[in-house]
C-alpha positions in Angstrom: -86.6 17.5 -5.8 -86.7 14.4 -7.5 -83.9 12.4 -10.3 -84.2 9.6 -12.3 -81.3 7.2 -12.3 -79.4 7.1 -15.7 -76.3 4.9 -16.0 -74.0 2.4 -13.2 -71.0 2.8 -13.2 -70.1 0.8 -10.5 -72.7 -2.1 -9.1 -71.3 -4.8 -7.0 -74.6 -6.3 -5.1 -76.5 -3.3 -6.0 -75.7 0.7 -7.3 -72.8 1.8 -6.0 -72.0 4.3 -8.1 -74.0 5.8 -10.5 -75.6 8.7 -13.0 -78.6 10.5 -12.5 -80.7 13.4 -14.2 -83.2 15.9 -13.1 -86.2 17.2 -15.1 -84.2 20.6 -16.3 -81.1 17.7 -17.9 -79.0 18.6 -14.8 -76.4 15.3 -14.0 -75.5 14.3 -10.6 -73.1 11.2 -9.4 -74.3 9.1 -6.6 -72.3 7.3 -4.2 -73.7 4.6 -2.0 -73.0 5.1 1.5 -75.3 2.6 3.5 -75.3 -1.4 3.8 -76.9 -2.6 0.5 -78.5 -5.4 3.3 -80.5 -2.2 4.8 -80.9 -0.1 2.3 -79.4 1.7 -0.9 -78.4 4.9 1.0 -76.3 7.5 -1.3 -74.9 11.1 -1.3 -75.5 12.8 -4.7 -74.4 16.0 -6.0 -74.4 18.2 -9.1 -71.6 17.2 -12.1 -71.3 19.4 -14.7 -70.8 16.7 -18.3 -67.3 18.0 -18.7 -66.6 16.7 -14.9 -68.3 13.8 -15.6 -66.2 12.9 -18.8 -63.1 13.9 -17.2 -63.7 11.5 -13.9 -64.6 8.9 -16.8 -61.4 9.0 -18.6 -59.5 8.8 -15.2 -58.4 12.3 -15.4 -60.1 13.1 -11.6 -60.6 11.2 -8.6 -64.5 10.8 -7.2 -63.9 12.3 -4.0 -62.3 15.6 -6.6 -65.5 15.2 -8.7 -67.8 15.7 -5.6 -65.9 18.1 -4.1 -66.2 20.3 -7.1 -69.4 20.1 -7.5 -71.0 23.1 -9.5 -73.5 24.5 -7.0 -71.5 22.8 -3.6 -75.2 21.9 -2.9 -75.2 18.1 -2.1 -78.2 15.5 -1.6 -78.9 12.3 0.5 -81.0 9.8 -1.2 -82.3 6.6 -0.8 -82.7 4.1 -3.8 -85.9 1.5 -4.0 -83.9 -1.5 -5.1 -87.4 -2.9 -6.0 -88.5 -0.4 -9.1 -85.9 0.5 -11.2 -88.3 3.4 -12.9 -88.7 5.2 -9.8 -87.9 8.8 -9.1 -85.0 9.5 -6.8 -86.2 11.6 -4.2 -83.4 14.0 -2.6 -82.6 15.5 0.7 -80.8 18.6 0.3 -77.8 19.2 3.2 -77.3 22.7 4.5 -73.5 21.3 5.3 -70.8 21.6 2.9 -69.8 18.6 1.4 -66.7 18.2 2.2 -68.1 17.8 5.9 -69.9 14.7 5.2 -68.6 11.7 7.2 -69.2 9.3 3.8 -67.4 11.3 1.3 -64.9 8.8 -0.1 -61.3 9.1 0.0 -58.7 10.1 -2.3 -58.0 8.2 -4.8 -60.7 6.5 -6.7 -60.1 6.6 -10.8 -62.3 5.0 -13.3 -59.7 2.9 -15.5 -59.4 2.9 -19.0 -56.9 0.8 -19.5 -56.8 -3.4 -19.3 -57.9 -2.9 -15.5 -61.6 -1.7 -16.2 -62.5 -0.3 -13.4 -62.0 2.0 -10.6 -58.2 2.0 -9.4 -56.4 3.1 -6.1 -54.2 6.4 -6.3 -50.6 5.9 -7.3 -51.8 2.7 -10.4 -52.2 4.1 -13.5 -55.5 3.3 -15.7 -53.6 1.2 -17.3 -52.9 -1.4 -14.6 -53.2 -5.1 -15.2 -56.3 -6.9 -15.1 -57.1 -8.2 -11.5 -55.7 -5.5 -9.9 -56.6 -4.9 -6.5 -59.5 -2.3 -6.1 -60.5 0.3 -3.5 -63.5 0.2 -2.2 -66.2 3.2 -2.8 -67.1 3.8 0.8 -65.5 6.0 3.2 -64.9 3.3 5.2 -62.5 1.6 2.8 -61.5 4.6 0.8 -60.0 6.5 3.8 -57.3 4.2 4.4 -54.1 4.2 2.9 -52.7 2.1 -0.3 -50.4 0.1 3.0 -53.3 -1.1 4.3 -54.5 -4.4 2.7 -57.9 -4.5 3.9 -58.7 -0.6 2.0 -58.7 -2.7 -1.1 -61.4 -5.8 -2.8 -61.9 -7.5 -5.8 -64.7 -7.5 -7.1 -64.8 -10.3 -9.7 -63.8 -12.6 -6.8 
């Protein structure tokens, strides 16, 4: 099966989170997983629009939003940094999701507020501007708010 990439959300030296679409109109949010240096590797699963909007509007967290996912089918893709037109081809996991060494932690909010952007667990969307961010990997986003290296900035 193949999507077509629709909307960033999130790009910081390429995708790292974004919207995609099959042919039927299905969405799908995709989370990069990989080194952007060796590829644009991402997990993708089915969001229903009302999921979408609510994880917009800082109402869910990303990790929530995959979790939930519709069909609990999920997807591995890899992204060709070099044709932005180019169908998404997808990788479908007999695992469940929540299984998957990259989902991303708890925590992750898209802001609404002065901040922007996506915001740690326990700062409201309306945190100030330059507020510290987590990181969308699982790397980062596993570690706790105590931890000062689970968080970058990305306008730095």
């Amino acid at each position: 099966m193949n999507v077509t990439y629709q909307e960033s959300i999130l790009y910081y030296d390429c995708e790292l989170l974004f919207e995609a679409a099959d042919a039927s109109g299905r969405r799908y949010i995709a989370v990069h997983t990989g080194d952007y240096a060796t590829g644009c590797e991402y997990i993708m699963a089915p969001a229903s629009p009302d999921r979408l909007a609510a994880f917009r509007n800082g109402k869910i967290d990303l990790r929530r939003l995959l979790l939930d996912s519709p069909t609990q089918v999920w997807y591995t893709a890899a992204l060709d940094v070099n044709d932005d037109d180019a169908a998404i081809a997808l990788t479908q996991k007999d695992t469940p999701i929540a299984d998957c060494n990259d989902l991303p932690g708890a925590g992750f909010y898209i802001g609404t507020g002065d901040s922007g952007g996506i915001v740690p667990a326990g700062v409201p969307p309306t945190a100030p501007a330059n507020t510290a961010l987590p990181h969308p990997t699982s790397s980062l986003a596993a570690r706790t708010a105590t931890d000062p290296a689970a968080y970058w900035t990305p306008w730095r």
